[in-house]
N, CA, C and O of each residue as an XYZ file, in Angstrom:
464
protein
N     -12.442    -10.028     -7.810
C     -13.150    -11.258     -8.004
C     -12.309    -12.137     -8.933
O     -11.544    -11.782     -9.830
N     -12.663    -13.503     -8.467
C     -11.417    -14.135     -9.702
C     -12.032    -13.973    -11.038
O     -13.212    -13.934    -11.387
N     -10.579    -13.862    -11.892
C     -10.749    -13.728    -13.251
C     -10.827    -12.395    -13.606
O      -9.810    -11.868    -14.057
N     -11.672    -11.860    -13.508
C     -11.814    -10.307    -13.513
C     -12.907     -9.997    -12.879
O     -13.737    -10.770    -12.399
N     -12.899     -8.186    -12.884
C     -14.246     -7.934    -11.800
C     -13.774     -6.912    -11.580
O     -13.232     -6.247    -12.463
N     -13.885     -6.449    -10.058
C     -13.023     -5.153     -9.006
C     -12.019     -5.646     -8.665
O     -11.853     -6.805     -8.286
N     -11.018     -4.553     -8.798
C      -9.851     -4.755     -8.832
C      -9.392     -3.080     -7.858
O      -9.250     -1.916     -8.230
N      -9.287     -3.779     -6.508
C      -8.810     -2.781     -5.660
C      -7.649     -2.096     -4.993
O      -8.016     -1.668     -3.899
N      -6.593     -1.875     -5.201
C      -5.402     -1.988     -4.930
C      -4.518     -0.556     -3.592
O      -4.691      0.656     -3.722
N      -3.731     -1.151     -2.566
C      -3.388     -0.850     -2.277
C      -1.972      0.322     -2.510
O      -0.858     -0.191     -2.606
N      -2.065      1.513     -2.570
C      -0.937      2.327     -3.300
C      -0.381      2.641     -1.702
O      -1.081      2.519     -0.697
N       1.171      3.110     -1.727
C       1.608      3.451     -0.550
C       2.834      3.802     -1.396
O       3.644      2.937     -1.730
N       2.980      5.390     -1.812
C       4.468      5.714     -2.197
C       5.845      5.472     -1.859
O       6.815      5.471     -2.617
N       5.794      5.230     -0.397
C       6.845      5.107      0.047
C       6.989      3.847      0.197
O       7.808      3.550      1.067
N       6.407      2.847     -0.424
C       6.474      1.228     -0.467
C       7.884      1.053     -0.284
O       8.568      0.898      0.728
N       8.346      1.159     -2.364
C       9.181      0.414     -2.382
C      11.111      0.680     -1.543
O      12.208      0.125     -1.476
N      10.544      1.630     -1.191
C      11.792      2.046      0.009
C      11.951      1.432      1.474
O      12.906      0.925      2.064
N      10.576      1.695      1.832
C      10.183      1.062      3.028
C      10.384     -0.617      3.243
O      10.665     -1.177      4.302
N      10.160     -1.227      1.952
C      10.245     -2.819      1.386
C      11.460     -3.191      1.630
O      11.762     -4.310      2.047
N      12.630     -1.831      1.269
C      13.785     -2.583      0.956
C      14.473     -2.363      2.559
O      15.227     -3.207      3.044
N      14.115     -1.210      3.214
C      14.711     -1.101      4.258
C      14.042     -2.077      5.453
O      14.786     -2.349      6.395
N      12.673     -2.617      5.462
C      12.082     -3.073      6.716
C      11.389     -4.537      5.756
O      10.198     -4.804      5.916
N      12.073     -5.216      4.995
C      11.317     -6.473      4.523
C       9.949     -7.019      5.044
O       8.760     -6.866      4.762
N      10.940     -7.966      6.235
C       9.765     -8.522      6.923
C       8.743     -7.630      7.432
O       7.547     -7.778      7.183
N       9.117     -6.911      7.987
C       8.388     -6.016      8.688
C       7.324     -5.359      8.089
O       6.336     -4.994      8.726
N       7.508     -5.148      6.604
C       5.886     -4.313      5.756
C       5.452     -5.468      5.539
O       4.236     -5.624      5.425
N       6.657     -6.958      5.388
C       5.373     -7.910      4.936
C       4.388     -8.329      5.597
O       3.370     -8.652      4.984
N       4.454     -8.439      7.172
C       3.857     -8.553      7.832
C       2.377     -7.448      8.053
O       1.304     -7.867      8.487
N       2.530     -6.603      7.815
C       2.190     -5.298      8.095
C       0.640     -5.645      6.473
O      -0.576     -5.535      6.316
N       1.372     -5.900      6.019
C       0.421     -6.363      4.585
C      -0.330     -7.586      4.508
O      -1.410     -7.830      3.970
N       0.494     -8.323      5.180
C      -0.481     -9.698      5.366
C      -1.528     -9.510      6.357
O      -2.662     -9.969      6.221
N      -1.080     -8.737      7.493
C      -2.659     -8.181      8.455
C      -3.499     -8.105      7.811
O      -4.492     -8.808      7.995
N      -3.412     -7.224      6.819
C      -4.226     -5.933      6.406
C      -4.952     -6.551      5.213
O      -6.054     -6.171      4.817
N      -3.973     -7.893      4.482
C      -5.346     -8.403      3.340
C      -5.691     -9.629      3.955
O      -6.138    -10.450      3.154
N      -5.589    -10.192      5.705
C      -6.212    -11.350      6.108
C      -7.657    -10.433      6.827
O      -8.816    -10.848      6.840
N      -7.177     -9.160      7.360
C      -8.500     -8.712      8.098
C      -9.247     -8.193      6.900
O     -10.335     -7.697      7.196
N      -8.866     -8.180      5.321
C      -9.952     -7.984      4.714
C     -10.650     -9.021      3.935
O     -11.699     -8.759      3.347
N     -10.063    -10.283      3.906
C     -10.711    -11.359      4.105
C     -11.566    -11.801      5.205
O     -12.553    -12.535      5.154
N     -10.982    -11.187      6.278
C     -11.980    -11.866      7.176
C     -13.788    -10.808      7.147
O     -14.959    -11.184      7.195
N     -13.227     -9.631      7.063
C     -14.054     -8.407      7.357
C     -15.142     -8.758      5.680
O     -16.276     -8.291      5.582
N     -14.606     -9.480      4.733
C     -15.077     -9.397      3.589
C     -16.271    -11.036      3.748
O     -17.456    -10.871      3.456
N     -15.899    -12.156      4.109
C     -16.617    -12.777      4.738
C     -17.484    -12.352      5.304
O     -18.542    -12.391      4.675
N     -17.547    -11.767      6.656
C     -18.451    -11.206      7.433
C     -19.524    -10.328      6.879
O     -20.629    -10.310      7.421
N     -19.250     -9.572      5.789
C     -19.900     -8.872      4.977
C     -20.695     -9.375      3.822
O     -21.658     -8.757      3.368
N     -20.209    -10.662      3.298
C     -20.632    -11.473      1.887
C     -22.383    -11.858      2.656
O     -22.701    -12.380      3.725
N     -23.231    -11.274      1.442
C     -24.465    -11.851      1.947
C     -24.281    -13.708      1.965
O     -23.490    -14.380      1.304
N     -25.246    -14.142      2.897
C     -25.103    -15.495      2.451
C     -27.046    -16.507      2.366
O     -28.083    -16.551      3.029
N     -26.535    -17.038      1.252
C     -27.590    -18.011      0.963
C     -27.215    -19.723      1.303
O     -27.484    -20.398      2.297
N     -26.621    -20.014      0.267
C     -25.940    -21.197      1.180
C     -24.186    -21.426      1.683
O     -23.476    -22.389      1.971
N     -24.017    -19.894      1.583
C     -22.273    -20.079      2.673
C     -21.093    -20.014      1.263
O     -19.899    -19.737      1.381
N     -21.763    -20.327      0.042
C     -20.485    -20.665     -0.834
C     -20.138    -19.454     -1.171
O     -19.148    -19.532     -1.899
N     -20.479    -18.304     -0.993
C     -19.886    -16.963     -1.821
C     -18.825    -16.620     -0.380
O     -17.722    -16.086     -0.499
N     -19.445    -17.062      0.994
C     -18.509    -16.593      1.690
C     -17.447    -17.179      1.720
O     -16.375    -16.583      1.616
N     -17.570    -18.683      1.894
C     -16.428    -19.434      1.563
C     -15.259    -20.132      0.552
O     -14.594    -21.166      0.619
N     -15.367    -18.958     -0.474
C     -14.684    -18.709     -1.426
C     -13.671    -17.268     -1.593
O     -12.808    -16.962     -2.416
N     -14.211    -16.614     -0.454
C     -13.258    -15.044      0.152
C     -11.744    -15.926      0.301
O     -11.763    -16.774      1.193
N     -10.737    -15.829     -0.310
C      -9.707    -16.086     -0.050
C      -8.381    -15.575     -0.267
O      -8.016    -15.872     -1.405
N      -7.502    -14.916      0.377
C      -6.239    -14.407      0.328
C      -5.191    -15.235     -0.190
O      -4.790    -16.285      0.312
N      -4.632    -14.481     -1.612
C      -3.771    -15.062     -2.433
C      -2.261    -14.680     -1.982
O      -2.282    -13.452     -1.886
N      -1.142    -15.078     -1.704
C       0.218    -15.096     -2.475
C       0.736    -14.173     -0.933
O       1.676    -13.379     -0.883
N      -0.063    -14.513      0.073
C       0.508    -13.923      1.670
C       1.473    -14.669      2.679
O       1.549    -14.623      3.906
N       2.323    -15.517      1.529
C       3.737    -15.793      2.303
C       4.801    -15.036      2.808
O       5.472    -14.242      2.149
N       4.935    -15.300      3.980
C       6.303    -14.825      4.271
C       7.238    -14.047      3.507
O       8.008    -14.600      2.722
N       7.222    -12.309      3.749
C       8.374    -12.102      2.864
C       7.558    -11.504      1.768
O       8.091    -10.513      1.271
N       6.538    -11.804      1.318
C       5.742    -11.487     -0.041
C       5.288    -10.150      0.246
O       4.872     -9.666      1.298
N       5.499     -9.503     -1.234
C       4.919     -7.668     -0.863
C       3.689     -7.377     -1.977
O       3.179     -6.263     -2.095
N       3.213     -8.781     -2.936
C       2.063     -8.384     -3.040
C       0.751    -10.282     -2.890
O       0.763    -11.495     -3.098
N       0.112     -9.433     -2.521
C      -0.913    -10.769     -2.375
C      -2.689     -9.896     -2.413
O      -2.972     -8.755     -2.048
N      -3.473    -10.835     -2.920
C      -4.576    -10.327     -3.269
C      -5.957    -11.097     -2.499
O      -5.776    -12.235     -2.066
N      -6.728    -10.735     -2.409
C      -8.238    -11.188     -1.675
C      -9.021    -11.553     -2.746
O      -9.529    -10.608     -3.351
N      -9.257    -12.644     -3.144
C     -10.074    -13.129     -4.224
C     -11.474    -13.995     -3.891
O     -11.471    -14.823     -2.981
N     -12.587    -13.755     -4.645
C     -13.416    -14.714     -4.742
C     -13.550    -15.094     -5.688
O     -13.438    -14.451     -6.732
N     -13.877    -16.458     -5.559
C     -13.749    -17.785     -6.237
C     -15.204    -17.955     -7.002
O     -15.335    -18.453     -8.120
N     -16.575    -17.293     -5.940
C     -17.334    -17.655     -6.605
C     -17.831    -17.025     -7.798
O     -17.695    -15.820     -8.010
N     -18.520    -17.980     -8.735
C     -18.185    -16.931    -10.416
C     -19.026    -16.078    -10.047
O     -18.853    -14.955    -10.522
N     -20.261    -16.272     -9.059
C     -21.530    -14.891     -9.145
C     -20.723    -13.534     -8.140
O     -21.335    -12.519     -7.807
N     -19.601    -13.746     -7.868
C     -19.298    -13.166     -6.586
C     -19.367    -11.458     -7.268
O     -19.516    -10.505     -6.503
N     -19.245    -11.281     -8.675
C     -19.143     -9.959     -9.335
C     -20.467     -9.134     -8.880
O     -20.599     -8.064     -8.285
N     -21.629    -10.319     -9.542
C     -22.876     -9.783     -9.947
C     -23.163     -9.702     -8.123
O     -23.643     -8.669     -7.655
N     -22.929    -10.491     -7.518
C     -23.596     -9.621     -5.823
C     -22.648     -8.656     -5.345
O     -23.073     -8.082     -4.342
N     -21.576     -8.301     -5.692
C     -20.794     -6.917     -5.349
C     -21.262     -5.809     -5.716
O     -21.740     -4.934     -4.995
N     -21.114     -5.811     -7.092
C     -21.530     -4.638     -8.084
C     -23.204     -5.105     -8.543
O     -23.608     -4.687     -9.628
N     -23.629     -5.501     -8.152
C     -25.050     -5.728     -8.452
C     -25.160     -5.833     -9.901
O     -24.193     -5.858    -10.663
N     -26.965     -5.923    -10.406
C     -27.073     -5.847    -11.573
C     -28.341     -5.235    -11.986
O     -29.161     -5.027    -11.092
N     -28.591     -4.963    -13.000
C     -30.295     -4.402    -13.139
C     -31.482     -4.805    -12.556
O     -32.507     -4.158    -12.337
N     -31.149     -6.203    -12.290
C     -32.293     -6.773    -11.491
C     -32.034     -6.894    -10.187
O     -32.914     -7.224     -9.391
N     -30.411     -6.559     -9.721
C     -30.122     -6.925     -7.873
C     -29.638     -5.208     -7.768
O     -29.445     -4.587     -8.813
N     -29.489     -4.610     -6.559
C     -28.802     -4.090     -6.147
C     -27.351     -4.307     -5.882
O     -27.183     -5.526     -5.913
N     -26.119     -3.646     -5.615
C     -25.183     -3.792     -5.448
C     -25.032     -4.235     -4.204
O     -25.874     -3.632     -3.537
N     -24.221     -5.200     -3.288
C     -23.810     -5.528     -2.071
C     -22.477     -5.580     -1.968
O     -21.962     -6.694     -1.858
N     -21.630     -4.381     -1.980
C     -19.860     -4.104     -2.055
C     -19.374     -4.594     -0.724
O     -19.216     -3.954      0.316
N     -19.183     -5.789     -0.960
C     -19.016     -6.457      0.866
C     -17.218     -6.479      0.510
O     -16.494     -6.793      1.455
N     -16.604     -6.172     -0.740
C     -14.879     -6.158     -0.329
C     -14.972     -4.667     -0.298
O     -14.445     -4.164      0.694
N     -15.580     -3.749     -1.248
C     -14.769     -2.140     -1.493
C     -15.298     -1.713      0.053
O     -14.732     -0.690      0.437
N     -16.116     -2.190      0.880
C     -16.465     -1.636      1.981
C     -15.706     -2.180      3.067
O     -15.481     -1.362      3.959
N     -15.254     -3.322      3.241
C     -14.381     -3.797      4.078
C     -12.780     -2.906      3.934
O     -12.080     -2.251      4.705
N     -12.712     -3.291      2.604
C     -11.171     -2.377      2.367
C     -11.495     -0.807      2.299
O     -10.552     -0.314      1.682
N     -12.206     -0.019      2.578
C     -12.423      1.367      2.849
C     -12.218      1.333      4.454
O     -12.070      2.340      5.148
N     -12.238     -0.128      4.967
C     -11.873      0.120      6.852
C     -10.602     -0.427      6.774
O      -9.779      0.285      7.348
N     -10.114     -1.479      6.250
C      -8.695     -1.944      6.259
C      -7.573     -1.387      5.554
O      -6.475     -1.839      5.881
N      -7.602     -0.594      4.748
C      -6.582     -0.399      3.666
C      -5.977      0.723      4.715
O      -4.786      0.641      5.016
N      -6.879      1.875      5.327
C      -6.183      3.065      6.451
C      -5.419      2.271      7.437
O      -4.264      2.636      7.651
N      -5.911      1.171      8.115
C      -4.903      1.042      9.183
C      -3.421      0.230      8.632
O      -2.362      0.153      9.255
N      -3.656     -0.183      7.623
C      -2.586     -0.889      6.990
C      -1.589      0.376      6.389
O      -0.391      0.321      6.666
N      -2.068      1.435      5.622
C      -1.215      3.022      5.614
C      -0.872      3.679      6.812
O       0.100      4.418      6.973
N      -1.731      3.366      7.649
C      -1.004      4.133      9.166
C       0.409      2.873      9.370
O       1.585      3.234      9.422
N       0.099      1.844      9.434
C       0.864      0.864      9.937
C       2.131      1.275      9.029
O       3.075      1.549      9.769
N       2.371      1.371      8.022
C       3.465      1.729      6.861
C       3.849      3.581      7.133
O       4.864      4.190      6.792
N       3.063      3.913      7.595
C       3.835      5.222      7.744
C       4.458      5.436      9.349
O       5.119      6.414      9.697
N       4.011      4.059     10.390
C       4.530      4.493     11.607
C       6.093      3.676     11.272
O       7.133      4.231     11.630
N       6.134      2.044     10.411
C       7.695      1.929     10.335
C       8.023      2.850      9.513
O       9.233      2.965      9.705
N       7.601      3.901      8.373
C       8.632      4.925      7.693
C       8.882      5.944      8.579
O       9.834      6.673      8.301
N       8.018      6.257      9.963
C       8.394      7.338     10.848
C      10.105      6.689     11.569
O      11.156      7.272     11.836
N       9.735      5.477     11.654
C      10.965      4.795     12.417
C      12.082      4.742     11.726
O      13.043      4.208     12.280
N      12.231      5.230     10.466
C      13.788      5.212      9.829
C      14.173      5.782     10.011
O      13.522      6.650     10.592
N      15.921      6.126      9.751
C      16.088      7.203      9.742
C      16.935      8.097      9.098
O      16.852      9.303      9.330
């Protein structure tokens, strides 16, 4: 969430090898993987009037870039994730990225199958 909040991060050991040998190729592979969890994280954001969804936005996914992040903008976006004493929790990113983060590690281990 912007500013602070959950903070979810993608680990893949064999990154920074894979980075140096296949550039474009993981960047791409990474930009999938935090646009379908923007999109999947949208789809998931409860909505009242649209602004918590339309504040889901993917940071720093240029060309070439090996880290970029999924942020919301809106300030309540914490308290409807992680809920609060008076709401329940609604984890509309840790549940999206529990489906996106695997195919984005398969995707990184089929170009590390391809080296050689």
């Amino acid at each position: 969430m912007a500013g602070s909040g959950v903070d979810i991060r993608l680990t893949y050991n064999g990154l920074p090898a894979l980075a140096k040998a296949l550039p474009a190729e993981v960047s791409r592979a990474l930009r999938r993987g935090a646009f379908a969890t923007e999109a999947g994280a949208k789809v998931r954001a409860p909505v009242r009037t649209g602004f918590l969804r339309s504040s889901i936005q993917t940071e720093g996914a240029t060309p070439g870039s090996l880290a970029m992040r999924v942020i919301v903008g809106a300030g309540y976006g914490l308290y409807v994730h992680e809920g609060t004493r008076r709401m329940p929790p609604r984890p509309f990113l840790r549940e999206t990225t529990a489906q996106t983060f695997p195919v984005v590690i398969r995707e990184l281990q089929k170009l590390e199958a391809g080296l050689p």
